[in-house]
C-alpha positions in Angstrom: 118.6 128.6 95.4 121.0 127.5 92.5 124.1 126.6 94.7 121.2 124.6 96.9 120.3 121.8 93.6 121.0 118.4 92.6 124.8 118.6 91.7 125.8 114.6 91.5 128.6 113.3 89.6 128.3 111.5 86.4 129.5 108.4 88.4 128.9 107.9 92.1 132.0 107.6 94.1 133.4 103.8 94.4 133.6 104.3 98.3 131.8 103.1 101.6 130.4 105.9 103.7 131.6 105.5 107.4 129.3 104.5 110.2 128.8 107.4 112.7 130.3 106.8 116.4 127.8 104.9 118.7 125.6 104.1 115.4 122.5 101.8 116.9 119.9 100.1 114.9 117.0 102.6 114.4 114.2 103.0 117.0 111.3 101.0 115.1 108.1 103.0 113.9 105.5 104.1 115.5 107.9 105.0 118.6 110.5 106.4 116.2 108.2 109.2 115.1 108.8 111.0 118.3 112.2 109.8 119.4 115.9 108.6 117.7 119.1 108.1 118.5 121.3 111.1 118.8 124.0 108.9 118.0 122.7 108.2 114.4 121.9 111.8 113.4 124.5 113.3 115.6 123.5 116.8 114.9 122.8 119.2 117.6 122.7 122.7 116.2 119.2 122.6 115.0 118.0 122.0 119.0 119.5 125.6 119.6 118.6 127.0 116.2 114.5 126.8 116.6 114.4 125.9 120.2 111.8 128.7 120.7 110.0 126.2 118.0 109.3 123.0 119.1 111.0 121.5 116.1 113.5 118.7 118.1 114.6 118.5 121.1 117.6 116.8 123.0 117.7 114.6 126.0 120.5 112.1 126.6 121.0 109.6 123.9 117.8 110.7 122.2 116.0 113.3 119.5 112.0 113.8 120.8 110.4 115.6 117.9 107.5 117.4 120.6 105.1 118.2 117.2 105.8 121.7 116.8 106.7 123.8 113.7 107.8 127.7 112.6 103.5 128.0 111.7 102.7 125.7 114.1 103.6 126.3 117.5 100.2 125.4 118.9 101.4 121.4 117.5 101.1 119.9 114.4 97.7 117.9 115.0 95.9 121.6 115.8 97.5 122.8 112.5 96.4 119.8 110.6 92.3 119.9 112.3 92.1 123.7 111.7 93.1 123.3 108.3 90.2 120.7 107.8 88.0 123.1 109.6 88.8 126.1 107.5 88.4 124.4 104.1 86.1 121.0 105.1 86.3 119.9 101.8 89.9 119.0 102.1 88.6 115.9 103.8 92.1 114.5 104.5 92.5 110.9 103.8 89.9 110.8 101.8 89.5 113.2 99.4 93.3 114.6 100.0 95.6 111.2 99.6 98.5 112.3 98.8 100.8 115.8 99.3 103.6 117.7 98.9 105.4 119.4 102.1 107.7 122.1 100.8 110.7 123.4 103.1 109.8 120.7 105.5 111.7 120.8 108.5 112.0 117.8 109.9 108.9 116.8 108.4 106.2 116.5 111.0 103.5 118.0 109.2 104.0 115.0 107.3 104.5 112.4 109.9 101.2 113.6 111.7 99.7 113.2 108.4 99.5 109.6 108.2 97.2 109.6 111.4 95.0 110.8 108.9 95.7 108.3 105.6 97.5 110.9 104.4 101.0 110.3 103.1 103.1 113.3 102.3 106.4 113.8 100.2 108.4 116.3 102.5 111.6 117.5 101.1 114.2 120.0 102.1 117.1 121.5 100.7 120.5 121.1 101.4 120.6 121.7 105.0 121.2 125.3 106.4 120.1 124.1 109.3 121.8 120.9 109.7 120.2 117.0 108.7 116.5 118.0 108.4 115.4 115.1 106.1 117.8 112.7 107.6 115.9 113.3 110.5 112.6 112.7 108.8 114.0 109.8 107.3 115.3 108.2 110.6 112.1 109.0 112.0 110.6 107.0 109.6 108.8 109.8 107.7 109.1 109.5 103.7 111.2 112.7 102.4 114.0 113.7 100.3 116.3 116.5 99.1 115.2 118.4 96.8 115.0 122.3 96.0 112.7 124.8 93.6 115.8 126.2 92.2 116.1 126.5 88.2 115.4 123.0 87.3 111.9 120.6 87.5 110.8 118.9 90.3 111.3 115.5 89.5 107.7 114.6 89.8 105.1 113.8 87.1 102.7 116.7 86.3 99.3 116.8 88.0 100.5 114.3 91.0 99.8 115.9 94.1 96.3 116.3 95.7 97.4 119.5 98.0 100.9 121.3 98.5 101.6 123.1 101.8 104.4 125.4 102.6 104.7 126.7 106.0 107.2 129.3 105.4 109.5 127.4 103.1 111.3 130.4 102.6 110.6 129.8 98.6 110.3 133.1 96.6 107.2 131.8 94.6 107.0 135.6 92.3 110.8 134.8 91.4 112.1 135.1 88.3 108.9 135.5 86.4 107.1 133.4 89.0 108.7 130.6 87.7 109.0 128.9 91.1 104.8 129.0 91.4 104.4 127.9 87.7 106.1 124.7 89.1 104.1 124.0 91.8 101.3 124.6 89.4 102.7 121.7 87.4 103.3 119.3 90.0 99.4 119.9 91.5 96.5 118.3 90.9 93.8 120.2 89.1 91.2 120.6 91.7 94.2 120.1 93.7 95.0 122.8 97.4 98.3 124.9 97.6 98.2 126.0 101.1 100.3 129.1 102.1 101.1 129.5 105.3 103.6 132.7 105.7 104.0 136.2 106.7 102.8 137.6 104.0 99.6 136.4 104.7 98.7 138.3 107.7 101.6 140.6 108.7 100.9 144.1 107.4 104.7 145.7 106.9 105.7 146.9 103.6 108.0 143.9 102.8 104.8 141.7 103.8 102.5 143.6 101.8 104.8 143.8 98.8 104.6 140.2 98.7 101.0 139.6 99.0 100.8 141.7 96.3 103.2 140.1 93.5 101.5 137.0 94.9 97.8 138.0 94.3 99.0 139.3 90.5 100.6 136.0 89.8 97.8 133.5 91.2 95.2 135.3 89.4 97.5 135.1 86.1 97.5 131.5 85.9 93.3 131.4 87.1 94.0 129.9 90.9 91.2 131.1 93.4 91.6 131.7 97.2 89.2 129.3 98.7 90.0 129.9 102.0 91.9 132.4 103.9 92.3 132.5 107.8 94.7 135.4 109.9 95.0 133.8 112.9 95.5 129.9 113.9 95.7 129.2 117.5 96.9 131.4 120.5 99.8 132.5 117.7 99.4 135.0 115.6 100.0 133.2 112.2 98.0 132.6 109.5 97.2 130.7 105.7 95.5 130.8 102.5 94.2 128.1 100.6 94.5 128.4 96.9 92.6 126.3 94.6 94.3 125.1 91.0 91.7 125.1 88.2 90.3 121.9 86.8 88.9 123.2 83.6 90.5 125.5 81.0 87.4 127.9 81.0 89.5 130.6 83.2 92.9 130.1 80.6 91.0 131.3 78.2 89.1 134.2 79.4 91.9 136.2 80.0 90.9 138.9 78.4 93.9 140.0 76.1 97.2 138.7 74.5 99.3 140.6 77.2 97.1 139.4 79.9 97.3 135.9 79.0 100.8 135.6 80.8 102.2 133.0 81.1 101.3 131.5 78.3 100.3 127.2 78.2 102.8 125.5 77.7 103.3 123.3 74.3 101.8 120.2 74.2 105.6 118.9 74.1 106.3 119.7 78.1 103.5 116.7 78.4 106.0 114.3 76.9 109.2 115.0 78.7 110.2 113.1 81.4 111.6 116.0 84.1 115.0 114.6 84.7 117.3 117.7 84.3 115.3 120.2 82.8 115.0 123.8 83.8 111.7 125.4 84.7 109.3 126.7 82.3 108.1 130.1 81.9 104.3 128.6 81.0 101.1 126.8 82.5 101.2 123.6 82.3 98.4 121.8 79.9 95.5 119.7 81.6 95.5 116.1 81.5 93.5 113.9 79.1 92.7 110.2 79.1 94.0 107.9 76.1 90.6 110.0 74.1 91.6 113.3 74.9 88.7 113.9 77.7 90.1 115.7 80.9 90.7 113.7 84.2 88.6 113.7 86.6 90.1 113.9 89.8 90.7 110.2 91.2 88.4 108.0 93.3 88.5 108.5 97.0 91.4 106.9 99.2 91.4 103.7 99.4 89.5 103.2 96.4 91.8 104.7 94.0 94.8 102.1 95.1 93.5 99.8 92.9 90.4 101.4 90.6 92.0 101.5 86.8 93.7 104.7 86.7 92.5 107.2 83.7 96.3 108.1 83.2 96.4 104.2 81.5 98.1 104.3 77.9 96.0 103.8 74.9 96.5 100.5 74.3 93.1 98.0 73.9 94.8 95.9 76.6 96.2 98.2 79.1 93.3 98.0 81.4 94.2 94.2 81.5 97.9 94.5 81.9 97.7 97.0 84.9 95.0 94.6 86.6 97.1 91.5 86.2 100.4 93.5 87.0 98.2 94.3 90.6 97.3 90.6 91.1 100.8 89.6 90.5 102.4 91.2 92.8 99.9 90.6 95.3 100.6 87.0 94.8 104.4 87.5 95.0 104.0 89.6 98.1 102.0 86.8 99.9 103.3 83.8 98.8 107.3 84.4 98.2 108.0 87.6 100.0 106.4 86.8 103.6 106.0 83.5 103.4 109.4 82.3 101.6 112.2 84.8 102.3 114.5 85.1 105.0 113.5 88.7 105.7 112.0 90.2 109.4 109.6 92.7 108.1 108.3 93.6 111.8 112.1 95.8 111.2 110.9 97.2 107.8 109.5 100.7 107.8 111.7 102.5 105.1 111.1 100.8 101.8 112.1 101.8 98.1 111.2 99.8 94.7 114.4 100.7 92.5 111.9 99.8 89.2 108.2 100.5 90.5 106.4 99.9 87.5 102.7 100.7 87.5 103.5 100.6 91.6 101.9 97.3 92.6 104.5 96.2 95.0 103.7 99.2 97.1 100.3 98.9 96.4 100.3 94.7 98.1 102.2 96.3 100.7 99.5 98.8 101.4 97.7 97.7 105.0 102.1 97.5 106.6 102.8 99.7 108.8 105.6 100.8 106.2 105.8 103.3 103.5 107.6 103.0 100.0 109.7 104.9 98.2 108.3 104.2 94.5 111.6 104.9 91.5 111.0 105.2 87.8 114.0 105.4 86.0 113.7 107.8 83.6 114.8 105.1 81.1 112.0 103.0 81.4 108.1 103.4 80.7 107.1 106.6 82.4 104.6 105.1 84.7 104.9 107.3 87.7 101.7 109.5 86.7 99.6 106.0 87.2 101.5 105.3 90.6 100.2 109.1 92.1 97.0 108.8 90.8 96.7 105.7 92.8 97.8 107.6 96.1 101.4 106.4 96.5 104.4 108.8 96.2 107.6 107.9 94.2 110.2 110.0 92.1 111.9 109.6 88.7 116.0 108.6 89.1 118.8 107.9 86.7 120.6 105.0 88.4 123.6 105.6 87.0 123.7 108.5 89.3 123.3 108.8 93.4 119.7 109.0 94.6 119.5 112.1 96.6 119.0 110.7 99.9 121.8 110.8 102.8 123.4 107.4 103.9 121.8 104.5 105.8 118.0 105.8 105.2 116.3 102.8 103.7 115.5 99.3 105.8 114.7 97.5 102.8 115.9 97.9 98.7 113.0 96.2 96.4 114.7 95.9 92.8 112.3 93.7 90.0 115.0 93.4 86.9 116.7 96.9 87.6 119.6 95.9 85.9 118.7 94.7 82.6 119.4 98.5 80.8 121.7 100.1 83.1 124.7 98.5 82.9 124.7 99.5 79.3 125.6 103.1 80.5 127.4 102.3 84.1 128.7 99.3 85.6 127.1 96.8 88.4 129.4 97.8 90.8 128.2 101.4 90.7 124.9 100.5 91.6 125.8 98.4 93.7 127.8 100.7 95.6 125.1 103.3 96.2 122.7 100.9 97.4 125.2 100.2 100.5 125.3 104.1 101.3 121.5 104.2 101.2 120.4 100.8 102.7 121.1 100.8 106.6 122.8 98.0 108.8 120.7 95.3 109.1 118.5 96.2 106.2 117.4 94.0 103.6 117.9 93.8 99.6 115.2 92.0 97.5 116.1 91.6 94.0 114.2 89.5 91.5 116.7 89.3 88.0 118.2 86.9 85.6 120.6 84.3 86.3 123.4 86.3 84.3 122.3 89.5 86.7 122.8 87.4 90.2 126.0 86.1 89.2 127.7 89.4 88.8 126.0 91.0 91.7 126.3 88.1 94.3 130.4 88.5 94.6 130.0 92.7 94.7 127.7 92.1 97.7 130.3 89.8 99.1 133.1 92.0 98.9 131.1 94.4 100.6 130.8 91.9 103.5 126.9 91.3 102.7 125.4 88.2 103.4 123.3 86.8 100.5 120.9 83.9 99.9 119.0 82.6 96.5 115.6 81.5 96.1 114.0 79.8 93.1 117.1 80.7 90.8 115.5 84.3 90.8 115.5 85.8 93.8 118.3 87.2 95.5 118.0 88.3 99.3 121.3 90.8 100.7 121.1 91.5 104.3 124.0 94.6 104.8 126.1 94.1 108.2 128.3 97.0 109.9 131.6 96.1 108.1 133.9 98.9 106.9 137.4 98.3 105.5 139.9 98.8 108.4 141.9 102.3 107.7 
């Protein structure tokens, strides 16, 4: 899966990414989940590719997305209730906030999801199969590229509440099992991994070779089947739930030195950010609180959003910071950004905060019927930990880089003083540039920043045909039009 990674430049390209023929403004969520423009994603080979699967289908001018899936032919809202049946205490939106959809497709595991409260970080690899996460992302569905390859996730460890891979075509006993040691990072402890694949209940000898690596390597690093079914629905397909452990009473009865492989990992891996590392051959540690006591997993959804989160530095006052850091931006939200700004956020669906923080924009943007896309820069405080723990999604990004997204897949850019430490190691224009390729026409820019800041971006926007108003000497709204240089 090397040739299949994160290969950006050092610089993105100083260049504007053409619209596609026919481009119209997006379908608007909810109706988009089920239906967009051909013209937009004008990609027609996965139609043929999985027709026998439900996947996407074409008619006219329009994608329908029908629900179905490789593992879930029956539709995606059977899959979803017979997963809750088989394991109750998965108790999605609830218990389960927030998950990881590996090998996605064009994400509708995810996108049936949020029925439940349940929002899901679906990401795909570069596309065999043609555009699966720009579909998602057109659809209004949060995803991105991404790839278990040779390097890290770029996730926090201990962030998701359940991973699910409906044959994601991922060998997880790769390589030393490197590939499962990863997902064991990136989970919860407590936390699901739900395997839905061949393997599971097809008897041939590749099948059962499989199942066999797989049970040796589970019970290495002390997960548990918790749940195992053979058949779901009038298809013969099956899963099994694996359950990470939440204490380290299995770690260390393994009974020698040569069974204890992998080993835990240093106490080091802990205090990396995972921007550009390769994977570990090793288990990752447990969390503890600023005392050194093991989190517990977090209150239920939607009480965690805004219940102090155990991942909080040590500081006296960081109780105190994150709780006035949430009533700020609630504030802000209400009285500037709805009230204030010229911005139509009935058209908003597709959000990302290019400096999240401890997450509180997303978090006063909760009861929208919009998601958001929450960026740490790997420069900054690493807060993402808190922002999962509080059941919203986000990633860790160097901005002096592109985000790995395709064009035009975000209605509205949120950036709260990006700027002040990246153009020490990149220029304004550079960023500048690759928020045109991701924001879409029509979309929105909302950038709170110095003075100093606004008066070098203003005239890039501009150039770019942009049109831009100022608020309070602070805050800068962009609204992105369809101009591209004539050829």
């Amino acid at each position: 899966m090397e040739h299949r990674e994160r290969h950006c430049p050092l610089r993105p390209p100083r260049c504007l990414v053409p619209l596609p023929l026919h481009y119209k403004v997006p379908i608007q969520w909810p109706k988009s989940r089920d239906m967009i423009w051909y013209s937009n994603v004008p990609h027609p080979k996965l139609v043929e590719y999985k027709k026998d699967q439900n996947w996407v289908r074409k008619s006219g001018d329009y994608f329908s997305f029908p629900g179905g899936g490789t593992q879930f032919k029956d539709g995606v809202n059977y899959y979803i209730d017979f997963i809750q049946k088989t394991l109750p205490a998965i108790k999605w939106g609830e218990h389960i906030r927030v998950v990881l959809d590996v090998g996605c497709g064009v994400a509708s595991f995810g996108g049936y999801l949020l029925d439940k409260d349940v929002i899901t970080m679906s990401f795909a690899p570069k596309d065999e199969h043609e555009a699966q996460i720009q579909f998602a992302l057109e659809r209004g569905i949060p995803a991105t590229l991404s790839v278990i390859g040779t390097q890290k996730l770029t996730f926090p460890d201990d962030a998701y509440d359940l991973i699910h891979c409906a044959r994601c075509r991922v060998h997880w006993e790769a390589d030393g099992g490197r590939p499962l040691l990863e997902l064991n990072r990136v989970l919860r402890p407590g936390g699901f991994f739900i395997w839905s694949a061949t393997p599971v209940y097809q008897n041939d000898a590749k099948d059962r070779k499989i199942w066999k690596s797989m049970e040796a390597l589970t019970k290495s690093i002390c997960w548990k089947v918790v749940a195992m079914e053979k058949r779901v629905g009038s298809t013969r397909v099956g899963l099994v739930i694996y359950q990470k452990p939440s204490s380290y009473s299995c770690y260390d009865l393994r009974p020698s030195i040569i069974a204890r492989r992998p080993p835990l990992c240093d106490q080091k891996h802990k205090e990396k950010v995972q921007w550009n590392e390769r994977l570990s051959y090793c288990i990752s540690r447990l969390p503890v609180d600023s005392k050194g006591n093991l989190i517990s997993w977090p209150a239920p959804w939607p009480q965690r959003l805004t219940s102090n989160p155990q991942s909080l530095p040590s500081e006296p006052d960081a109780e105190d910071i994150f709780n006035e850091d949430t009533k700020h931006w609630a504030s802000l939200v209400s009285d500037v950004y709805f009230d204030a700004l010229a911005i139509k956020w009935g058209s908003v669906r597709n959000v990302m905060d290019m400096n999240a923080g401890y997450g509180g924009f997303a978090a006063a943007l909760n009861e929208f019927p919009l998601w958001v896309m929450n960026v740490v820069p790997i420069d900054t405080q690493d807060t993402l930990p808190i922002i999962f723990e509080r059941g919203l999604i986000g990633i860790y990004h160097d901005w002096c880089e592109s985000f790995n997204t395709y064009p035009r897949t975000y209605d509205l850019l949120h950036s709260s003083f990006l700027f002040k430490n990246r153009t020490l190691r990149c220029e304004i224009i550079d960023i500048a540039v690759e928020m045109d390729r991701i924001l879409r026409p029509d979309g929105y820019l909302l950038l709170q920043d110095t003075m100093e800041t606004i008066k070098k971006l203003n005239p890039v926007l501009r150039s770019l045909h942009w049109s831009t108003s100022l608020y309070q000497g602070q805050f800068l709204v962009g609204k992105k039009g369809s101009w591209r240089p004539s050829e």
